[in-house]
PDB file of N, H, CA, C and O in Angstrom:
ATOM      1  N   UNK A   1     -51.971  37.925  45.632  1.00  0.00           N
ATOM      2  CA  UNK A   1     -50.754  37.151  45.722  1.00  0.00           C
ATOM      3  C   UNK A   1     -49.937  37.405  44.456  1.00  0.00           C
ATOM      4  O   UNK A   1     -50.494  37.210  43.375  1.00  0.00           O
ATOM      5  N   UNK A   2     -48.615  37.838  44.490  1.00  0.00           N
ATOM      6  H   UNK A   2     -48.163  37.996  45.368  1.00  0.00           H
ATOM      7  CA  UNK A   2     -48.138  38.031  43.227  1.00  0.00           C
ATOM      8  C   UNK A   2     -47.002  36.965  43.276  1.00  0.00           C
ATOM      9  O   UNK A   2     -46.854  36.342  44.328  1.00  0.00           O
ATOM     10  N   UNK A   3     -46.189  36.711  42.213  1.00  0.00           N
ATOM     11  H   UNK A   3     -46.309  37.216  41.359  1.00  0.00           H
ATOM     12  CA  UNK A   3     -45.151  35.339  42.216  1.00  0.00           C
ATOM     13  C   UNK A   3     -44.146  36.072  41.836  1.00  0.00           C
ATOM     14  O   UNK A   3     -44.344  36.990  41.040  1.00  0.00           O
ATOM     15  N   UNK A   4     -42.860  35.799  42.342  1.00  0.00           N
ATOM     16  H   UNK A   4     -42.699  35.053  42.989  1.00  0.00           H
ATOM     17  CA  UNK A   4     -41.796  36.494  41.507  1.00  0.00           C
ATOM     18  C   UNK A   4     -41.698  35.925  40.188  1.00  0.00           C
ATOM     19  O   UNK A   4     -42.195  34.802  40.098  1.00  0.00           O
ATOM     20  N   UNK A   5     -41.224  36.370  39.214  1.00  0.00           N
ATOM     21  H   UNK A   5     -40.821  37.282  39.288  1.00  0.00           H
ATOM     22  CA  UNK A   5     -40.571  36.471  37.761  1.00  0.00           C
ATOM     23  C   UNK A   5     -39.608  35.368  38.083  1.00  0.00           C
ATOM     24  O   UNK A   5     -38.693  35.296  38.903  1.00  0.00           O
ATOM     25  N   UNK A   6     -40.135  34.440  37.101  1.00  0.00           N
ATOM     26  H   UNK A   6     -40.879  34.499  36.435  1.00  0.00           H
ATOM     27  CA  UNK A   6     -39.303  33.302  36.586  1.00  0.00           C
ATOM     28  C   UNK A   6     -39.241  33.017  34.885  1.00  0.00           C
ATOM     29  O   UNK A   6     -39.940  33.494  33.991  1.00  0.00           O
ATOM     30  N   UNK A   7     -38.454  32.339  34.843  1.00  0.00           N
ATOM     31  H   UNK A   7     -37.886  31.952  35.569  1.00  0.00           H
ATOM     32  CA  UNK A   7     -38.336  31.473  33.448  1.00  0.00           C
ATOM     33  C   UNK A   7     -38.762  30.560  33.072  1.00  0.00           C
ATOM     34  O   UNK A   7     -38.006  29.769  33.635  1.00  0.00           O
ATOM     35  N   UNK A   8     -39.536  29.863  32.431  1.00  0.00           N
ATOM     36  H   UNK A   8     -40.151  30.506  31.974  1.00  0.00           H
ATOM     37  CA  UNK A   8     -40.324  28.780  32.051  1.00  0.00           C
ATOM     38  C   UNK A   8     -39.590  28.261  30.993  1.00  0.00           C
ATOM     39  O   UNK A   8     -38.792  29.110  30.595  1.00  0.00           O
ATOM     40  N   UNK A   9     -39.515  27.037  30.263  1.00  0.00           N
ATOM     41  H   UNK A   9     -40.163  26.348  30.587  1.00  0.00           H
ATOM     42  CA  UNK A   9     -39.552  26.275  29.577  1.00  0.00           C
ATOM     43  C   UNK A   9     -40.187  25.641  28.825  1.00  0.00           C
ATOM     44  O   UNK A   9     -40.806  24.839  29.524  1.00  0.00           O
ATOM     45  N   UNK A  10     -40.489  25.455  27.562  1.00  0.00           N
ATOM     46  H   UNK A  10     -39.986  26.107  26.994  1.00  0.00           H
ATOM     47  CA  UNK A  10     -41.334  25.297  26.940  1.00  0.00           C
ATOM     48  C   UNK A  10     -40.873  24.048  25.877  1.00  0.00           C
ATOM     49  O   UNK A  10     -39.902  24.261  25.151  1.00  0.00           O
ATOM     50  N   UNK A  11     -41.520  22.859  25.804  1.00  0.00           N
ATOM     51  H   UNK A  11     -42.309  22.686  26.394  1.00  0.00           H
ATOM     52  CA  UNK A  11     -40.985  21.889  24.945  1.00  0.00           C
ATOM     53  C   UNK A  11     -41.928  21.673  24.233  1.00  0.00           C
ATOM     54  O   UNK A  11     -43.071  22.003  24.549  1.00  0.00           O
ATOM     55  N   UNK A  12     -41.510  20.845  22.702  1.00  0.00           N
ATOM     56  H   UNK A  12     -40.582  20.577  22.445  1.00  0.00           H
ATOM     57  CA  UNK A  12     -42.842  20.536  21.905  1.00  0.00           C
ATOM     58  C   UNK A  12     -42.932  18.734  21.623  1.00  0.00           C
ATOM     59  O   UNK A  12     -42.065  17.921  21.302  1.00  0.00           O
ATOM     60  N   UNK A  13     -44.165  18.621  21.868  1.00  0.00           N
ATOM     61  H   UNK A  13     -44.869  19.282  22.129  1.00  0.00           H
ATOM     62  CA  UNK A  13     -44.835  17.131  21.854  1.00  0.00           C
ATOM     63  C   UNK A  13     -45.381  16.492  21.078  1.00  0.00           C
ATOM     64  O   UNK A  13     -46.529  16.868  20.842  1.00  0.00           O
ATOM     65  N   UNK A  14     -45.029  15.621  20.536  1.00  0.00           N
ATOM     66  H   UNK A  14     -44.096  15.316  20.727  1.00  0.00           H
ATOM     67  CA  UNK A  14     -45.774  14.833  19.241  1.00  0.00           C
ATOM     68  C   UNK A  14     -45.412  13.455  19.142  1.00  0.00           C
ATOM     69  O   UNK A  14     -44.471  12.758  19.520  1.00  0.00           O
ATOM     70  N   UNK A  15     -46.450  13.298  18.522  1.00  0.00           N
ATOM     71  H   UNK A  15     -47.215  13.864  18.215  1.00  0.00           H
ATOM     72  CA  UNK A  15     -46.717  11.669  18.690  1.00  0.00           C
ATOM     73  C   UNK A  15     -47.747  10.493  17.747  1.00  0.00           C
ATOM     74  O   UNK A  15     -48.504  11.159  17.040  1.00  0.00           O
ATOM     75  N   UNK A  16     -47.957   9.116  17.564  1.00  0.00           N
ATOM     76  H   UNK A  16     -47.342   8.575  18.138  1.00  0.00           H
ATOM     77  CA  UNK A  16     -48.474   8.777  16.908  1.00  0.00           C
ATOM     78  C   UNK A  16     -49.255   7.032  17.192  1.00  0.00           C
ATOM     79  O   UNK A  16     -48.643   5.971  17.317  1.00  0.00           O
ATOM     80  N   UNK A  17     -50.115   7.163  17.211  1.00  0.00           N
ATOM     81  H   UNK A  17     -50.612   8.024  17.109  1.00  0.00           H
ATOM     82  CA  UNK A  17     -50.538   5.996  17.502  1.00  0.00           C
ATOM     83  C   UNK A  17     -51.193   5.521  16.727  1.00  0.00           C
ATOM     84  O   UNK A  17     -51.864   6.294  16.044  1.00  0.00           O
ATOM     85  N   UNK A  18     -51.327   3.808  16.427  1.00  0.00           N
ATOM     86  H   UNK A  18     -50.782   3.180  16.982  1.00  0.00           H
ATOM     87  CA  UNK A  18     -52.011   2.847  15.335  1.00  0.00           C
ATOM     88  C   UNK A  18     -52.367   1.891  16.268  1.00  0.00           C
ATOM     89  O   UNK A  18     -52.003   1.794  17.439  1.00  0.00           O
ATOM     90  N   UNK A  19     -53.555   0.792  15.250  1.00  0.00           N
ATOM     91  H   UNK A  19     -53.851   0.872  14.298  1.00  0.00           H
ATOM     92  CA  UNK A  19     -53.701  -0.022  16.045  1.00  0.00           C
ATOM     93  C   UNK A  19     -54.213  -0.976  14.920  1.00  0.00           C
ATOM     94  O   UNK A  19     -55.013  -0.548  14.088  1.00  0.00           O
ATOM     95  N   UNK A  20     -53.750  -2.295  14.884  1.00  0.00           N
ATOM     96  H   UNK A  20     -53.100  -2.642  15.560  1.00  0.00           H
ATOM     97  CA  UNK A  20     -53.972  -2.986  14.178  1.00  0.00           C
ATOM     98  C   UNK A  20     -54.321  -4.328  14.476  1.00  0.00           C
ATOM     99  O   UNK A  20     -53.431  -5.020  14.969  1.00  0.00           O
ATOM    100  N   UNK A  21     -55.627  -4.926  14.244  1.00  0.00           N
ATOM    101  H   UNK A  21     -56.350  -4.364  13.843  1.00  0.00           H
ATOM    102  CA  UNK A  21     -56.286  -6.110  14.054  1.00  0.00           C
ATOM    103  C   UNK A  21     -56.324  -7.180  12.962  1.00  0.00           C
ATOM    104  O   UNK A  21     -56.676  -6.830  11.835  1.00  0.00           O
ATOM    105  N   UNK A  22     -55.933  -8.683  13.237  1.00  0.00           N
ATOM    106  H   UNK A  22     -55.647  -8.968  14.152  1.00  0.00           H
ATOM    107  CA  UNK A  22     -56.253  -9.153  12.096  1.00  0.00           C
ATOM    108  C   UNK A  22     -57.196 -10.279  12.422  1.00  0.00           C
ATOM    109  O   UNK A  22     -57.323 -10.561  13.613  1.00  0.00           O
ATOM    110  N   UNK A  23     -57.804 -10.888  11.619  1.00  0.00           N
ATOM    111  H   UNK A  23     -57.701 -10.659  10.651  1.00  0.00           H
ATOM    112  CA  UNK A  23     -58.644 -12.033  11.224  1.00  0.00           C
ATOM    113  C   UNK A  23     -57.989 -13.310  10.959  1.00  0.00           C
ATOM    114  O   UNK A  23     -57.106 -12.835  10.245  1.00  0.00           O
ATOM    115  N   UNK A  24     -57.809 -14.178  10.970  1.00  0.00           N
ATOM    116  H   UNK A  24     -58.527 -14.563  11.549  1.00  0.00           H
ATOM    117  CA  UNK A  24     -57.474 -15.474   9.932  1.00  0.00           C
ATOM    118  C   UNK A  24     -57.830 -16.721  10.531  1.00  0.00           C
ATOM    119  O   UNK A  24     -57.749 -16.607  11.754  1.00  0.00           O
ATOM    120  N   UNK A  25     -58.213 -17.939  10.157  1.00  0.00           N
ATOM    121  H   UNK A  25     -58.278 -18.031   9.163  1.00  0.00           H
ATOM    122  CA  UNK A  25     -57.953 -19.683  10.533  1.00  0.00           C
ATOM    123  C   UNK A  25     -56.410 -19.717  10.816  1.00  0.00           C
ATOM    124  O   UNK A  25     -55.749 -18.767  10.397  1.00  0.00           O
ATOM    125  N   UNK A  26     -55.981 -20.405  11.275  1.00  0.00           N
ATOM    126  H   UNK A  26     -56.518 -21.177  11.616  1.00  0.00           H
ATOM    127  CA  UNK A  26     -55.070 -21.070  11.771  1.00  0.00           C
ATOM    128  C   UNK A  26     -54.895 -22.245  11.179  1.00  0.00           C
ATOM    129  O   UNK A  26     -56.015 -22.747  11.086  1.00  0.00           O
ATOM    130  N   UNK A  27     -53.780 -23.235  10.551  1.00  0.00           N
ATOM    131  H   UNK A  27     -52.870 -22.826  10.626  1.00  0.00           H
ATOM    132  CA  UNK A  27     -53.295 -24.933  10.238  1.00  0.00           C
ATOM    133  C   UNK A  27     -54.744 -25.511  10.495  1.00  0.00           C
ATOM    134  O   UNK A  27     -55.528 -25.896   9.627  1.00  0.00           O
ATOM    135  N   UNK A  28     -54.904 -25.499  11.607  1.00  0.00           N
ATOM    136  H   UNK A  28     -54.267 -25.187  12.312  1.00  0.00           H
ATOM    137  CA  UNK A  28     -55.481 -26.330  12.753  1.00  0.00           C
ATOM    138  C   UNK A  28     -57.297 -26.504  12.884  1.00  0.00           C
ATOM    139  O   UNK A  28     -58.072 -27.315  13.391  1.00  0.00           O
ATOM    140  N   UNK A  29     -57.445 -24.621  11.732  1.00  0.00           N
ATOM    141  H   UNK A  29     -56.816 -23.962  11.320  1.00  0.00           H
ATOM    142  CA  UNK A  29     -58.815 -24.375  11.684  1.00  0.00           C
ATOM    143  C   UNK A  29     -59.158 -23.501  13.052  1.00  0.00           C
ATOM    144  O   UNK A  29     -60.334 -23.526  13.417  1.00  0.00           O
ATOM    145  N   UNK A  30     -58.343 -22.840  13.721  1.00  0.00           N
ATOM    146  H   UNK A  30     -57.388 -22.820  13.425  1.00  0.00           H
ATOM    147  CA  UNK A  30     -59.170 -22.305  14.968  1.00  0.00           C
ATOM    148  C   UNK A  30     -58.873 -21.137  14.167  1.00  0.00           C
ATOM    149  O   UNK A  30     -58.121 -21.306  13.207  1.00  0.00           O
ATOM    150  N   UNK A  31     -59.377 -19.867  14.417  1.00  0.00           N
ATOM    151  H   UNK A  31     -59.987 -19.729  15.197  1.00  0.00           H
ATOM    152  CA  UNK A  31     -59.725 -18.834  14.418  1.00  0.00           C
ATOM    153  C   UNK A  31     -58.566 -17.888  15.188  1.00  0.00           C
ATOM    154  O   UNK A  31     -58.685 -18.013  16.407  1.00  0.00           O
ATOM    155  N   UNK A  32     -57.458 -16.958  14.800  1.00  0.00           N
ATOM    156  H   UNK A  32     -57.362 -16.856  13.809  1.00  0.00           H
ATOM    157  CA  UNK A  32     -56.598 -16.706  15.484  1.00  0.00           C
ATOM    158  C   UNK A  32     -57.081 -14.756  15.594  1.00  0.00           C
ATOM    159  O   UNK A  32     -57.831 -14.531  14.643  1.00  0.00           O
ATOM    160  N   UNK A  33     -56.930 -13.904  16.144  1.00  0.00           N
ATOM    161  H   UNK A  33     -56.321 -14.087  16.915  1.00  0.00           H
ATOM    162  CA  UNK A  33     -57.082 -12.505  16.080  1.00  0.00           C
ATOM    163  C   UNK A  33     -56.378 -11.893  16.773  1.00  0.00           C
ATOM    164  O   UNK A  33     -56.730 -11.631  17.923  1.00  0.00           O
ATOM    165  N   UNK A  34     -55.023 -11.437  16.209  1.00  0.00           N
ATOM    166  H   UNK A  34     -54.737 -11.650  15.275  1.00  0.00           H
ATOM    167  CA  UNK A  34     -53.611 -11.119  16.141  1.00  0.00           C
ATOM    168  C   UNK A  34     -54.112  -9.382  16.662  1.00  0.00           C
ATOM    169  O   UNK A  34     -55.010  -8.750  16.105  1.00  0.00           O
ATOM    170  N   UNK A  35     -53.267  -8.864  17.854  1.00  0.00           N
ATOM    171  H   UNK A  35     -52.537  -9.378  18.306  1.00  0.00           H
ATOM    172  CA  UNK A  35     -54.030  -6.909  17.969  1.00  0.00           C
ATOM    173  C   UNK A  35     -52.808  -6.858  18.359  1.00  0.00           C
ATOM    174  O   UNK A  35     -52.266  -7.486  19.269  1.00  0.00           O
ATOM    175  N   UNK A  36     -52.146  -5.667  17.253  1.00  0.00           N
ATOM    176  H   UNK A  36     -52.585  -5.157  16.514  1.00  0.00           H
ATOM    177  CA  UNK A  36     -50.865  -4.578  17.908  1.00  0.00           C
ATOM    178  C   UNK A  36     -51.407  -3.555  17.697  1.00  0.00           C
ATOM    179  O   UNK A  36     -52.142  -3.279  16.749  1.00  0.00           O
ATOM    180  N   UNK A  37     -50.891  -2.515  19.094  1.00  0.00           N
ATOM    181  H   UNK A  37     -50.294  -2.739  19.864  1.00  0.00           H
ATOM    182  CA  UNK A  37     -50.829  -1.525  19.401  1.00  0.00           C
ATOM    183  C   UNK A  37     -49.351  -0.794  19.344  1.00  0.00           C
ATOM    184  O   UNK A  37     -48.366  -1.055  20.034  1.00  0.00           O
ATOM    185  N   UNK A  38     -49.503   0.244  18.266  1.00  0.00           N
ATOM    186  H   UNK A  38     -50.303   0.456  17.705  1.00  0.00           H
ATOM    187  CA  UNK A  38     -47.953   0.786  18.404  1.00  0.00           C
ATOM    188  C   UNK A  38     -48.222   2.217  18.822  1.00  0.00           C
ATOM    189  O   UNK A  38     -49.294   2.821  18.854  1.00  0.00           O
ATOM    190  N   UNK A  39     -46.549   2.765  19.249  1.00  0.00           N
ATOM    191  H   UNK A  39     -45.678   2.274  19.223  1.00  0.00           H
ATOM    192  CA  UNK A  39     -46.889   4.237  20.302  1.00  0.00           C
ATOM    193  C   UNK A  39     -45.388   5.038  19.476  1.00  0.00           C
ATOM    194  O   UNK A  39     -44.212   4.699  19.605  1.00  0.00           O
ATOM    195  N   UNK A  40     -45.892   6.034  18.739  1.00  0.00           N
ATOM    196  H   UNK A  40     -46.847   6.309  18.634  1.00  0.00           H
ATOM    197  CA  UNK A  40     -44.327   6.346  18.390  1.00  0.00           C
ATOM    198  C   UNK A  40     -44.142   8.137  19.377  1.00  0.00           C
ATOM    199  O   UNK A  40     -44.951   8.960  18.949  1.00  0.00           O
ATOM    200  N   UNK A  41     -43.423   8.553  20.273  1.00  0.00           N
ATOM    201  H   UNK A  41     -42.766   7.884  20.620  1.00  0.00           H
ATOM    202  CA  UNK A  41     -43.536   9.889  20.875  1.00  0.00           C
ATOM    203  C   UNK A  41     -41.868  10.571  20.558  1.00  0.00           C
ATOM    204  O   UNK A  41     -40.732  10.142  20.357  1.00  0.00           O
ATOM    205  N   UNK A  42     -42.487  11.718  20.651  1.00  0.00           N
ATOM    206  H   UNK A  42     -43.410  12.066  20.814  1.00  0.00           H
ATOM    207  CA  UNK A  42     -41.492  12.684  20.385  1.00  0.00           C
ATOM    208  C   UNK A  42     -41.548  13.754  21.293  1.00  0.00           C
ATOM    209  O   UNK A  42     -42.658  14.241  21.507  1.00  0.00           O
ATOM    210  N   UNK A  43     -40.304  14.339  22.021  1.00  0.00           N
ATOM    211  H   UNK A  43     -39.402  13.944  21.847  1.00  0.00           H
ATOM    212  CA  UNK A  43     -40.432  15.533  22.804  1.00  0.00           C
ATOM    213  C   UNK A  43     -39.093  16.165  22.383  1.00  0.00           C
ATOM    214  O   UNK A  43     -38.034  15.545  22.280  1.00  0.00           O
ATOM    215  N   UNK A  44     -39.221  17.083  22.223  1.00  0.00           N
ATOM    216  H   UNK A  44     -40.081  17.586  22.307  1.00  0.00           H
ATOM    217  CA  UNK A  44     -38.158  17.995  21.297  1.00  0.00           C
ATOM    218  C   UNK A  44     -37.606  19.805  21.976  1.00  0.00           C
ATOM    219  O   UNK A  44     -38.292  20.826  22.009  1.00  0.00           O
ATOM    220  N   UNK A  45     -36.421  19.640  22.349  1.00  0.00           N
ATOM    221  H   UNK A  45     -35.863  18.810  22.322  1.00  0.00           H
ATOM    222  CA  UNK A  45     -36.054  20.932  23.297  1.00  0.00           C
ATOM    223  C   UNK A  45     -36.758  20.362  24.891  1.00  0.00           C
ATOM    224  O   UNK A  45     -37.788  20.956  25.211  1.00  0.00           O
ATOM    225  N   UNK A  46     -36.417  19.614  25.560  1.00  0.00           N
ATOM    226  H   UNK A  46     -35.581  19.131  25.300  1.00  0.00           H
ATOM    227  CA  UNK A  46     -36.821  20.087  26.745  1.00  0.00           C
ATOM    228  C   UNK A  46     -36.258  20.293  27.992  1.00  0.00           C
ATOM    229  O   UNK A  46     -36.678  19.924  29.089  1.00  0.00           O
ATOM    230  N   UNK A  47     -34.914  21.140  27.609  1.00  0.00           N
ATOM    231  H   UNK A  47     -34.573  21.440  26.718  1.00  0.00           H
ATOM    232  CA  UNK A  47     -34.368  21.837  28.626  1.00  0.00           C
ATOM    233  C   UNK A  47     -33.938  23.121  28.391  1.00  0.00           C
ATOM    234  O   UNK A  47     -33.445  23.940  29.167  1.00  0.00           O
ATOM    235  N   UNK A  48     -34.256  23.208  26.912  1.00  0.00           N
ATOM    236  H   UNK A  48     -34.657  22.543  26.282  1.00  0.00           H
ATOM    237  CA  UNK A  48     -34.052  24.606  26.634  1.00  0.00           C
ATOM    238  C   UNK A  48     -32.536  25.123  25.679  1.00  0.00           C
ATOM    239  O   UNK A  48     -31.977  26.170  25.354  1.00  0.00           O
ATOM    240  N   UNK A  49     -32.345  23.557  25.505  1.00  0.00           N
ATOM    241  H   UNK A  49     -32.800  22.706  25.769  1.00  0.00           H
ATOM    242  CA  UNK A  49     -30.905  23.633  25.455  1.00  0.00           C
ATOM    243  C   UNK A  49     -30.686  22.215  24.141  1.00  0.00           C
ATOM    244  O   UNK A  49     -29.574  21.929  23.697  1.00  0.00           O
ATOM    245  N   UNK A  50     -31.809  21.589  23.766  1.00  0.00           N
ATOM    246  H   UNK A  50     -32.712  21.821  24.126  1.00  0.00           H
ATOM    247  CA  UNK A  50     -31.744  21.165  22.302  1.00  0.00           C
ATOM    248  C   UNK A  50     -31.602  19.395  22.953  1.00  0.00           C
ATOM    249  O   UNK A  50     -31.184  18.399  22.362  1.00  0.00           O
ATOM    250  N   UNK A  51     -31.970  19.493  23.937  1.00  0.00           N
ATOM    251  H   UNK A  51     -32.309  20.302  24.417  1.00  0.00           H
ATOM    252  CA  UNK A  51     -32.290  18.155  24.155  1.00  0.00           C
ATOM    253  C   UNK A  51     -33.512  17.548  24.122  1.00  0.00           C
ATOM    254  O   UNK A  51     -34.508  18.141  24.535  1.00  0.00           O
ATOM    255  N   UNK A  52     -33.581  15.990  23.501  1.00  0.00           N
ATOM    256  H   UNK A  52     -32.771  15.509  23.165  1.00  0.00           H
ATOM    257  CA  UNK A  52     -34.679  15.258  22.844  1.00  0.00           C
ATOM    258  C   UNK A  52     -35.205  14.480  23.283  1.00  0.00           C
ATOM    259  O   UNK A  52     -34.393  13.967  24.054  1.00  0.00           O
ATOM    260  N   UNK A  53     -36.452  13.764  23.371  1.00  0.00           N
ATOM    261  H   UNK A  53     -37.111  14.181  22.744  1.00  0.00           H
ATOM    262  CA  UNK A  53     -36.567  12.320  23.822  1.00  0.00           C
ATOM    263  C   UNK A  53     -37.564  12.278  22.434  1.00  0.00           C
ATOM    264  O   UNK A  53     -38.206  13.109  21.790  1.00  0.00           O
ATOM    265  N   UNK A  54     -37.200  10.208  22.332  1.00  0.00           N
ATOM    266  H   UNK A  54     -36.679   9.533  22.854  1.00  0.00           H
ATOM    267  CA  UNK A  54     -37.462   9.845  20.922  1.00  0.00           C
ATOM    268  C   UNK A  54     -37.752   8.177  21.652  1.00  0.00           C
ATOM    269  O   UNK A  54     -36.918   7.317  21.932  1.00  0.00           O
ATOM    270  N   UNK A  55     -39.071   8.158  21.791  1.00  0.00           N
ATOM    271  H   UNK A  55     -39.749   8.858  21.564  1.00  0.00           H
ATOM    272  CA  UNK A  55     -39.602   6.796  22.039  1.00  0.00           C
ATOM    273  C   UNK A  55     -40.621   6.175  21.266  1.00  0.00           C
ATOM    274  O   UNK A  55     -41.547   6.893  20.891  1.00  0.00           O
ATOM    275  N   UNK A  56     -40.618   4.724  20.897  1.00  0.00           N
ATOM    276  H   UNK A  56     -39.866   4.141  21.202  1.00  0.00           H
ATOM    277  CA  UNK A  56     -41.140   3.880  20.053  1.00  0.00           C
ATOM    278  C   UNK A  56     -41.854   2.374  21.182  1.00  0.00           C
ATOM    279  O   UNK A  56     -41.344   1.781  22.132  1.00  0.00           O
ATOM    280  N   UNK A  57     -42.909   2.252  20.636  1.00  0.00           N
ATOM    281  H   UNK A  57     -43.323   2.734  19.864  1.00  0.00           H
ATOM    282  CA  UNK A  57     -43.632   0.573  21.815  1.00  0.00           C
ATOM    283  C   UNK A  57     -44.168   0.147  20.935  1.00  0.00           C
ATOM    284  O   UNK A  57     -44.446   0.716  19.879  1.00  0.00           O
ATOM    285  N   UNK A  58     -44.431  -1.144  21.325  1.00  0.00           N
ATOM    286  H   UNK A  58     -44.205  -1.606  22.182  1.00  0.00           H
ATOM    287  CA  UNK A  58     -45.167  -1.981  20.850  1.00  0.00           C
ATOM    288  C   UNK A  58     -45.834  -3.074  21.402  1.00  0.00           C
ATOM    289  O   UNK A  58     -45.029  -3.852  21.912  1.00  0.00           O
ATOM    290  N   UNK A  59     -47.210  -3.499  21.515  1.00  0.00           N
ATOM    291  H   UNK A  59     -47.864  -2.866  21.100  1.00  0.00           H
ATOM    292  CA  UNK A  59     -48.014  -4.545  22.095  1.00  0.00           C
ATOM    293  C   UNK A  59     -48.188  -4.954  21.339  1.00  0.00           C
ATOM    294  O   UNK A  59     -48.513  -4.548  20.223  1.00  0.00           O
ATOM    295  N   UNK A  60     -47.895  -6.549  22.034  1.00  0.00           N
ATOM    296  H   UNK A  60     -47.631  -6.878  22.940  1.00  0.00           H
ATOM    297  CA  UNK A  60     -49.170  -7.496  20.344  1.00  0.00           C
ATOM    298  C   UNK A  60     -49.339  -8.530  21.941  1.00  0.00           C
ATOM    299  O   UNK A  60     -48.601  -8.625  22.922  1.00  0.00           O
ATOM    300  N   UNK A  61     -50.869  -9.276  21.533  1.00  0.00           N
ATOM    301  H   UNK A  61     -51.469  -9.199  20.737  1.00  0.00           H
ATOM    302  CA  UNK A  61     -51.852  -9.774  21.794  1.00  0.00           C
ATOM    303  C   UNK A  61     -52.502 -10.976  21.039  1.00  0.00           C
ATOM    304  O   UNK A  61     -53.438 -10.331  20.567  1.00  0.00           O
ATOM    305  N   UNK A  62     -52.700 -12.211  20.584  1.00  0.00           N
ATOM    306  H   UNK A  62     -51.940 -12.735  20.967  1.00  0.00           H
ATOM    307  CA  UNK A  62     -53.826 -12.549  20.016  1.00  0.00           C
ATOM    308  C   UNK A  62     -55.267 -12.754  21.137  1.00  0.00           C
ATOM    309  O   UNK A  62     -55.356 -13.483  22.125  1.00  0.00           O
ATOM    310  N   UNK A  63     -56.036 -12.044  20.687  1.00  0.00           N
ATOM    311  H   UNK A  63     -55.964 -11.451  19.884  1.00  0.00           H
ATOM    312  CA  UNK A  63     -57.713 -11.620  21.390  1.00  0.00           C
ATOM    313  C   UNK A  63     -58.233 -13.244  21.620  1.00  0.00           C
ATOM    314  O   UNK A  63     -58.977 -13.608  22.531  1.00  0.00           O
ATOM    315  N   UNK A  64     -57.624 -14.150  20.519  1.00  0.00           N
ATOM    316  H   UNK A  64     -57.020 -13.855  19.779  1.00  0.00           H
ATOM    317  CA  UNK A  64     -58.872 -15.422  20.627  1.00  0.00           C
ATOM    318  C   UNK A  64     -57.393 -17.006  20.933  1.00  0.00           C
ATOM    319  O   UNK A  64     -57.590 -18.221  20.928  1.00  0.00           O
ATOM    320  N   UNK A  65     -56.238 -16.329  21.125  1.00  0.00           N
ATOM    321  H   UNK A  65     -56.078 -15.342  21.129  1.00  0.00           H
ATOM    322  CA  UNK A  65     -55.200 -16.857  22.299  1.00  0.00           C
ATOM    323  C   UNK A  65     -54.955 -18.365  21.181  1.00  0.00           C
ATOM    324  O   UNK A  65     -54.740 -19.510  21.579  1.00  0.00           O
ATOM    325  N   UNK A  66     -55.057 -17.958  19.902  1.00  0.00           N
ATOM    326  H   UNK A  66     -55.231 -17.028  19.579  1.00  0.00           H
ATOM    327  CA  UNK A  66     -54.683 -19.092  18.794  1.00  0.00           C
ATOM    328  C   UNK A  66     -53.298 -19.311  18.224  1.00  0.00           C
ATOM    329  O   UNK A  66     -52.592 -20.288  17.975  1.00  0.00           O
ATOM    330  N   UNK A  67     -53.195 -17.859  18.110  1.00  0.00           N
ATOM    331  H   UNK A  67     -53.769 -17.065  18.312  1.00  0.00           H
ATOM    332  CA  UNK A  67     -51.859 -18.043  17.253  1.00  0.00           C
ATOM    333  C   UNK A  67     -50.576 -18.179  18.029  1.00  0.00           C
ATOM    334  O   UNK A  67     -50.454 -17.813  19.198  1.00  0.00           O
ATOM    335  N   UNK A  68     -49.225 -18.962  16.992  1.00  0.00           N
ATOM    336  H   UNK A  68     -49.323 -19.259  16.043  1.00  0.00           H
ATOM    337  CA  UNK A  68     -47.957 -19.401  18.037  1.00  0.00           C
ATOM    338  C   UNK A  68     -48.338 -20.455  18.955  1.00  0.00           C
ATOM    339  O   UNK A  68     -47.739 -20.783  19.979  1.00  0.00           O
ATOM    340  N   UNK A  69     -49.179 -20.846  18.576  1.00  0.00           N
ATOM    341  H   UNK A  69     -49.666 -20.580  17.744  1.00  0.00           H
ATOM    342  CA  UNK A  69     -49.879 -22.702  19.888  1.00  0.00           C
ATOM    343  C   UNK A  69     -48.689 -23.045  19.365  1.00  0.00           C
ATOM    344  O   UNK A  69     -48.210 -22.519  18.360  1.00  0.00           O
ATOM    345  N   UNK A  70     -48.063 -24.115  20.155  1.00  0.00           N
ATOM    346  H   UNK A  70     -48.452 -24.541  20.971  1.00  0.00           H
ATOM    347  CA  UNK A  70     -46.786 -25.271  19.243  1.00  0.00           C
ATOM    348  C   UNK A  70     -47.158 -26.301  20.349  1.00  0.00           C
ATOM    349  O   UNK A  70     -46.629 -27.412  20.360  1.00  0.00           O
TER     350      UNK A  70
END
């Protein structure tokens, strides 16, 4: 099977991820455990023609559902 001759495209990908946990009591004495997850991505040229994508996220969570009570 042979394919005709085409042009491909080729973009470059990069990216970065953290993740951060904390510890502490709370006013109140409960135990709070604060988790963000951040996402930073980069895609660079992907039409061939100098166009970008440039995305940033962020999750936060407390694990033990303490912190921000009011």
């Amino acid at each position: 099977m042979a394919l005709p001759p085409s042009s491909v495209l080729g973009a470059t990908v990069s990216g970065r991820s953290s993740t951060e946990i904390e510890w502490y009591d709370t006013g109140d004495g409960e135990t709070a455990i604060p988790f963000y997850q951040y996402l930073l991505l980069n895609v660079y040229d992907i039409d061939g023609d100098g166009m970008n994508f440039r995305g940033y996220g962020r999750v936060a969570d407390d694990l033990a559902d303490e912190a921000d009570k009011g």
